[in-house]
C-alpha positions as CSV (number, residue, x, y, z in Angstrom):
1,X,-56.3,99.6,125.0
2,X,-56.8,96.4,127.2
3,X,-60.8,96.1,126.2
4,X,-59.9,97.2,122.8
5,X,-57.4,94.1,122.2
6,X,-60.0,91.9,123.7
7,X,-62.8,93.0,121.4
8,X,-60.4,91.9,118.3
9,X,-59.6,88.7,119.4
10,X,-63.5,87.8,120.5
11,X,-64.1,89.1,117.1
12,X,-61.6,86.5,115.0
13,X,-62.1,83.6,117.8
14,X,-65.6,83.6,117.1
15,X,-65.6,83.4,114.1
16,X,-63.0,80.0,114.4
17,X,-65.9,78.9,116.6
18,X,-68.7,79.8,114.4
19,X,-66.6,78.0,111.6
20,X,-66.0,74.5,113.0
21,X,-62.4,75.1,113.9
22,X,-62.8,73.6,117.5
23,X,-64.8,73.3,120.2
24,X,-62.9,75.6,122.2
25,X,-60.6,78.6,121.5
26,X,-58.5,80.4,124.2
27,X,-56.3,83.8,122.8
28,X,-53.9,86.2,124.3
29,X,-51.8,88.6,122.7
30,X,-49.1,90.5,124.2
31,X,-48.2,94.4,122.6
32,X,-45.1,96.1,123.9
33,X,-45.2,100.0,122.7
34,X,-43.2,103.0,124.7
35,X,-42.2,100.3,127.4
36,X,-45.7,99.9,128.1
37,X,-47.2,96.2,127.7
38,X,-50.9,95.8,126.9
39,X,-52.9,92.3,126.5
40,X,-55.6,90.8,125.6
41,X,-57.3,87.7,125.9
42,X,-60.5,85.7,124.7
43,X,-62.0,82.3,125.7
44,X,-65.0,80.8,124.3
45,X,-66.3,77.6,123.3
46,X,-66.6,74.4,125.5
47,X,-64.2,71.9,126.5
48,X,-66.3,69.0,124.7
49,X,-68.9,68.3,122.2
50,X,-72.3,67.1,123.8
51,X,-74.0,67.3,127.2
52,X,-70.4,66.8,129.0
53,X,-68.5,69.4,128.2
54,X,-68.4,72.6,130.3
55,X,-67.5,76.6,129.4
56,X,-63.8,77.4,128.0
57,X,-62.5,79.6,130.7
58,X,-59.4,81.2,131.0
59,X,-58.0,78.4,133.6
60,X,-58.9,75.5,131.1
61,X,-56.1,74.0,130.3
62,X,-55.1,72.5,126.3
63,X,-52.8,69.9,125.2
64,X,-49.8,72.3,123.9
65,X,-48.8,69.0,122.1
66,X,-45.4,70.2,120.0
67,X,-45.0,73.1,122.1
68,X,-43.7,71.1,124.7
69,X,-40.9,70.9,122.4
70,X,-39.8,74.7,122.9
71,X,-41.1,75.8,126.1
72,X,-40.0,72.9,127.7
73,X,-37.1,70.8,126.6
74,X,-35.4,73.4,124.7
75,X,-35.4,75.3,127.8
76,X,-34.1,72.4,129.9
77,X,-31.9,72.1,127.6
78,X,-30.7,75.5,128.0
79,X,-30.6,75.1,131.7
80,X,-28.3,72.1,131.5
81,X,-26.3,73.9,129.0
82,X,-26.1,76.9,131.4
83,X,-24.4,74.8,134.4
84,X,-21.9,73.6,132.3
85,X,-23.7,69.6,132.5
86,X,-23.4,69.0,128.5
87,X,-22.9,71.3,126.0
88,X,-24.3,72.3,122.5
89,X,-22.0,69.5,120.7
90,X,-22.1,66.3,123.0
91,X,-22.6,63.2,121.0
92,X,-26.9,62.9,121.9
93,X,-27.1,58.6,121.2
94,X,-23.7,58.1,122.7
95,X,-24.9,59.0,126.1
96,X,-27.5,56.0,125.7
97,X,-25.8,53.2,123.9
98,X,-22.2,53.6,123.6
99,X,-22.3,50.6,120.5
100,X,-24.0,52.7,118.0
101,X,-22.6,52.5,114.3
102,X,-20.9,54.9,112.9
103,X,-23.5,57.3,110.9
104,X,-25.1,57.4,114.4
105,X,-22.3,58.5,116.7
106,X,-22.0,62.2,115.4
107,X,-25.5,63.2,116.1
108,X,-25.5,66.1,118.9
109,X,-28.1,67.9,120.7
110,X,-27.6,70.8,118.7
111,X,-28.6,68.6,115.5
112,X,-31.5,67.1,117.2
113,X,-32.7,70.7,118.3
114,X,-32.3,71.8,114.6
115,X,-34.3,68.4,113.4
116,X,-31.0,67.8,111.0
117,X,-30.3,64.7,113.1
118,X,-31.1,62.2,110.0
119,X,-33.8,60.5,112.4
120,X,-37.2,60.2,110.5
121,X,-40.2,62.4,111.1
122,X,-41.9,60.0,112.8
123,X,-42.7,56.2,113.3
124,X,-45.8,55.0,114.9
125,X,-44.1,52.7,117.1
126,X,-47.6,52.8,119.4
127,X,-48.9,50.0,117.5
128,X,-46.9,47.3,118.0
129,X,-48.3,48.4,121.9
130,X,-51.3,47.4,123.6
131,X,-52.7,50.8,125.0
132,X,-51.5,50.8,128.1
133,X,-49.4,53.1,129.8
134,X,-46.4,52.8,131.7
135,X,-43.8,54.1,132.3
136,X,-41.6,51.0,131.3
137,X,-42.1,51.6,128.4
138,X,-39.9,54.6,127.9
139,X,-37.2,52.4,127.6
140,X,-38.6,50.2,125.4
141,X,-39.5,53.0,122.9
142,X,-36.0,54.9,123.5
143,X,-34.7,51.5,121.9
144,X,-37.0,52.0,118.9
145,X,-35.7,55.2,118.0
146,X,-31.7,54.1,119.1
147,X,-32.1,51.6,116.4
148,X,-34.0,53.2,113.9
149,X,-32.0,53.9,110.9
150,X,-31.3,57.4,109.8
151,X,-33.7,58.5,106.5
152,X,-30.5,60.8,105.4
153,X,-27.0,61.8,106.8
154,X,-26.8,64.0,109.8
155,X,-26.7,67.7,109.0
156,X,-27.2,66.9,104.9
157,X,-30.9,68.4,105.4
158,X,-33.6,69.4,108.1
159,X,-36.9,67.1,108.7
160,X,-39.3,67.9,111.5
161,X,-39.1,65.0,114.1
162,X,-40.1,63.6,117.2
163,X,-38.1,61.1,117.8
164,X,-35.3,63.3,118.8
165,X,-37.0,65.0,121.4
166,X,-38.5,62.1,123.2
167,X,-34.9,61.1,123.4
168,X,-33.9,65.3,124.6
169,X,-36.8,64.9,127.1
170,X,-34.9,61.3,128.4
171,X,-31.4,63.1,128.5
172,X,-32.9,66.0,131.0
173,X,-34.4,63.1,133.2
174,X,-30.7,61.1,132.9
175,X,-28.2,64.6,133.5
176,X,-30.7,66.5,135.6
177,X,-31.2,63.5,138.0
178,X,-35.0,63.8,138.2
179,X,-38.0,63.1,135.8
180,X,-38.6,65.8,132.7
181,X,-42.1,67.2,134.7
182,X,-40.2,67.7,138.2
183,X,-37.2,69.0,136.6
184,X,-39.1,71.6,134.2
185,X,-41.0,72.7,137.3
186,X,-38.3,73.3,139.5
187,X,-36.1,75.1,137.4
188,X,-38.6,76.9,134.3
189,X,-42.1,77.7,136.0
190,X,-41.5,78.0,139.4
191,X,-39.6,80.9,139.3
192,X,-42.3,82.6,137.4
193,X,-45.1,81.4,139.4
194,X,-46.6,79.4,136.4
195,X,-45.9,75.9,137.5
196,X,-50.0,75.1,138.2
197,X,-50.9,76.5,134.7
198,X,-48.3,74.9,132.7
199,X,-47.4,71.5,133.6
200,X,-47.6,68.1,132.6
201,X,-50.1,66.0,133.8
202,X,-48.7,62.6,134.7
203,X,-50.9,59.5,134.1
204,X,-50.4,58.6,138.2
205,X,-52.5,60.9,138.8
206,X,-50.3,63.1,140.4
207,X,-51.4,66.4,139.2
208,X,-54.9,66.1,140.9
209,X,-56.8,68.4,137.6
210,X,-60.2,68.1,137.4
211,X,-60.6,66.4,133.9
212,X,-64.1,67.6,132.1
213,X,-62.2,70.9,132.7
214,X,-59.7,70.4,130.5
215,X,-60.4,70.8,127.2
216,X,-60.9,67.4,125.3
217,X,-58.8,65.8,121.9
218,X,-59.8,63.3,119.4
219,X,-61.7,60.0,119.6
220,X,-58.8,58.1,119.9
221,X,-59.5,54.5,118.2
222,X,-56.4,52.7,119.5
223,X,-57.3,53.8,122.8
224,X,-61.0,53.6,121.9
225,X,-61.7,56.5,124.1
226,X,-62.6,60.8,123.8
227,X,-59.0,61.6,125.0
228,X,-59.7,64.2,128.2
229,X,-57.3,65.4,131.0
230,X,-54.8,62.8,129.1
231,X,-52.2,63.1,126.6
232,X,-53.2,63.2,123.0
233,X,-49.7,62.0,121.6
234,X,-49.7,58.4,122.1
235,X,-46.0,57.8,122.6
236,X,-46.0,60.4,125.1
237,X,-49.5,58.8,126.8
238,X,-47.6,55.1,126.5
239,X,-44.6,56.6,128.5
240,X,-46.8,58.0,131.2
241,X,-47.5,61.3,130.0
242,X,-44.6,62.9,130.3
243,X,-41.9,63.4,127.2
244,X,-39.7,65.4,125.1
245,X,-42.0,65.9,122.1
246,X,-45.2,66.4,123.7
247,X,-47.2,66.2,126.8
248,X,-47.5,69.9,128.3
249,X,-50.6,71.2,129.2
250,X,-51.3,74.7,129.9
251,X,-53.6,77.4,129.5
252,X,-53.5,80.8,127.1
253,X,-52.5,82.9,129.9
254,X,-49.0,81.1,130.9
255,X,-48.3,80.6,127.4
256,X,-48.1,84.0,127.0
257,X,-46.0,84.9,129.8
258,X,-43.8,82.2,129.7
259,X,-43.1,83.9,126.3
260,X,-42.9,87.4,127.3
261,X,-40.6,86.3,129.8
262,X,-38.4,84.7,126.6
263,X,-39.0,88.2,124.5
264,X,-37.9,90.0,127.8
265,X,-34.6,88.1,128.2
266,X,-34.1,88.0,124.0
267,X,-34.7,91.7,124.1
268,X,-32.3,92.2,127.2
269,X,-35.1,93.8,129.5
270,X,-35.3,90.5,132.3
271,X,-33.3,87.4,132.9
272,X,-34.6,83.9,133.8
273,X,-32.5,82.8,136.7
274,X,-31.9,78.8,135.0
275,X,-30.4,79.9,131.8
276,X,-28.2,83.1,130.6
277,X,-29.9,86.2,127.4
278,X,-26.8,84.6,125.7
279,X,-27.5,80.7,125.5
280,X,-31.6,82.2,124.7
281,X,-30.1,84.1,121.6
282,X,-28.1,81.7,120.8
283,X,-31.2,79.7,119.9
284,X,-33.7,81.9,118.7
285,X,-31.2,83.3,116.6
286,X,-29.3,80.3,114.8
287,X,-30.2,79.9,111.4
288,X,-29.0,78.3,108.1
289,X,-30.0,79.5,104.5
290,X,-31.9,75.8,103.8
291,X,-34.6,75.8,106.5
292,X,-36.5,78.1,108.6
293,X,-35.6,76.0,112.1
294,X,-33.7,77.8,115.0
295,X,-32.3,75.6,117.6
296,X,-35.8,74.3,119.0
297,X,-37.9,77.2,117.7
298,X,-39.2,77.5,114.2
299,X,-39.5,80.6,112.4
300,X,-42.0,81.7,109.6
301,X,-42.0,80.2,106.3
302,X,-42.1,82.7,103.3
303,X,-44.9,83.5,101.8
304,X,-46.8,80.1,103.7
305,X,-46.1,80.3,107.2
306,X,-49.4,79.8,109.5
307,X,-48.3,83.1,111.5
308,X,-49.6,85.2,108.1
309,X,-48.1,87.9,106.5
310,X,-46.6,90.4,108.9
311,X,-44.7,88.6,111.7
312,X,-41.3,89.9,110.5
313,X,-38.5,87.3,109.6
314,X,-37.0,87.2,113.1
315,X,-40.1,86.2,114.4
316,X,-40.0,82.3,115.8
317,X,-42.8,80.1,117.2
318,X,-44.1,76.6,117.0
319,X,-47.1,74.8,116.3
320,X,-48.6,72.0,118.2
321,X,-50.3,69.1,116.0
322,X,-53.8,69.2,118.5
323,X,-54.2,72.9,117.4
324,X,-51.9,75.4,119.1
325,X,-49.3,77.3,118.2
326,X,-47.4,80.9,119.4
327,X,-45.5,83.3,117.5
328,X,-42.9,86.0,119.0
329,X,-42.0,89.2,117.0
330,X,-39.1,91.2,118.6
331,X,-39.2,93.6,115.7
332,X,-42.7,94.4,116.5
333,X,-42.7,93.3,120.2
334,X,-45.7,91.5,120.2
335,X,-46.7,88.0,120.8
336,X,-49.8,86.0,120.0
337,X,-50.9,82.7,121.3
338,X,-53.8,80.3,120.0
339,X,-55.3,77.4,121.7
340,X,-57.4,75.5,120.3
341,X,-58.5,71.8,120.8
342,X,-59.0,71.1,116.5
343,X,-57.9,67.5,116.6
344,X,-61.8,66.9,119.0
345,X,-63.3,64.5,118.0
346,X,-61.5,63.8,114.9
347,X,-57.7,64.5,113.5
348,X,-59.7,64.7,110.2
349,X,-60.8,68.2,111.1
350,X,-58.3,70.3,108.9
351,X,-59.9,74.0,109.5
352,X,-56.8,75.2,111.5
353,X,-55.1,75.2,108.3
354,X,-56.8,78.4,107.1
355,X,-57.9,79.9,110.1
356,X,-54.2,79.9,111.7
357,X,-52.8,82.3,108.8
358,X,-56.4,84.5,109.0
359,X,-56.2,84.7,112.6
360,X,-52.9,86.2,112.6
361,X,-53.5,88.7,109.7
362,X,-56.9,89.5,111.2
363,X,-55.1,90.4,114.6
364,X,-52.0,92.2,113.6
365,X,-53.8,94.3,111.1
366,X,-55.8,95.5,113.9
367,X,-53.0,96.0,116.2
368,X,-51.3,98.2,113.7
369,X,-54.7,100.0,113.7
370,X,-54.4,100.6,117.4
371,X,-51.0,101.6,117.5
């Protein structure tokens, strides 16, 4: 069943390849059927366009971008909630800047999590910078956002943001007494052994990754370089590559079994020694009748969601802005992750947008097929 899962996704990754999608591709899938688990996984492609770029294998590592956002902080989050350090409801702002006025002072973590905080989408604070990271910045940037007026009242409706995660991802370094990177290690990947395969990869230097390895992002014109082995986000790179929003790299593989390690606990077959099933369920199962947000999750969109036609309504995911994404089913017990580097050379490359939805029709159909 293995090879047969494997021949599908070469089949519909090649054909993203063939199209122009990316560069690279890396695929894994994840089928649960009579207690028995089967995968499958594809990489092709090449890390780069031209004479430097090397093989997509399944070790290259992708810029997650906005999945950092649920597989990281909304897990630390969960962790900090677990030992009783805040709690769903603590006033988020207030912990930084105790003179806020008075539309501000209600926003809580749980708002910021559900992107109902009234903070805008985004702000491209990045060019009032010269491109240079450090990590002084952070609190020059954390500012921005404290002071940015709200673009509607808290809780009145839902916009996908940033800004509230880079401030989640500054909250975790605060409460958990270490920075986001060391914290997410210790207490998410090490206990599942996926800590050198899904990391962030600090602008020190730290992380010691061979860079033409890694699969490369666009040709950034503020930084006026092919972003490679470094953040694409450019908040996250100005902060020293480490944030709330963005910054994790990782490859297909640990994707996937970071989430079958999440389906596991939602589905009450495994635990994950930082957080309890209950706080997991709490968030991949909170919902309003407005928006299809969870508490740091998304879920698909009727009719126009970019996980297709058959992930059922309880399905959640995310999508990351330099072409990745991952969807969960627990109706159907499978999940399905996409890597892909789309945003290399240029952002202007808009393919995903059709192949996302194709890719995951193409691949469930099939897996109903073999089931």
């Amino acid at each position: 069943m293995k090879n047969q899962l494997n021949i599908v996704l070469r089949e519909v990754c090649e054909r993203g390849l063939a199209g122009g999608v990316s560069s690279g591709i890396s695929a894994a899938v994840s089928v649960v059927k009579k207690k028995v688990r089967y995968r499958g996984s594809f990489s092709g492609g090449v890390t780069r366009y031209g004479q430097s770029g090397v093989k997509i294998e399944t070790s290259t590592l992708f810029d997650l971008a906005s999945l950092t956002k649920p597989l990281c902080t909304t897990l630390c989050i969960l962790t900090l909630i677990a030992a009783e350090k805040i709690s769903w409801q603590d006033r988020l702002l207030f912990l930084f800047d105790s003179n806020l006025p008075p539309e501000k002072k209600k926003i809580t973590i749980q708002d910021i999590l559900h992107h109902s905080s009234g903070l805008p989408a985004y702000k491209p604070y990045f060019m009032a910078y010269k491109p240079h990271a450090s990590r002084e910045n952070i609190s020059l940037i954390l500012r921005d956002i404290i002071n940015e007026p709200l673009a509607y009242p808290t809780g009145r409706t839902c916009l996908y943001s940033d800004l509230g995660f880079i401030v989640l991802g500054e909250l975790i370094g605060k409460i958990g007494k270490r920075p986001l990177d060391q914290f997410y290690r210790q207490q998410i990947t090490e206990p599942l052994h996926l800590a050198e395969h899904l990391l962030f990869l600090p602008l020190d230097g730290s992380s010691h990754k061979e860079k033409k390895r890694i699969a490369a992002t666009e040709d950034c014109p503020w930084r006026k370089t092919v972003i490679q082995g470094e953040v694409h986000d450019e908040h996250c790179w100005l902060m020293g590559g480490v944030a709330g929003h963005a910054g994790l790299f990782g490859t297909a593989d640990a994707v996937l079994r970071l989430c079958e390690c999440l389906m596991d606990c939602w589905l009450e077959r495994a635990n994950h020694p930082a957080f309890s099933n209950d706080l997991l369920r709490y968030a991949l199962n909170w919902k309003n009748s407005t928006n299809s947000w969870r508490l740091g999750f998304d879920s698909p969109s009727p009719g126009q969601s970019s996980s297709g036609r058959y992930f059922s309504p309880h399905s959640v995911g995310h999508l990351g802005f330099a072409g990745t994404s991952f969807w969960m089913d627990p109706e159907r017990d499978v999940i399905v992750v996409l890597l892909t580097n789309r945003v290399h050379p240029s952002r202007e490359n808009m393919k995903i947008k059709e192949f996302r939805p194709f890719f995951h029709d193409f691949l469930m159909e099939r897996i109903h097929d073999l089931f």
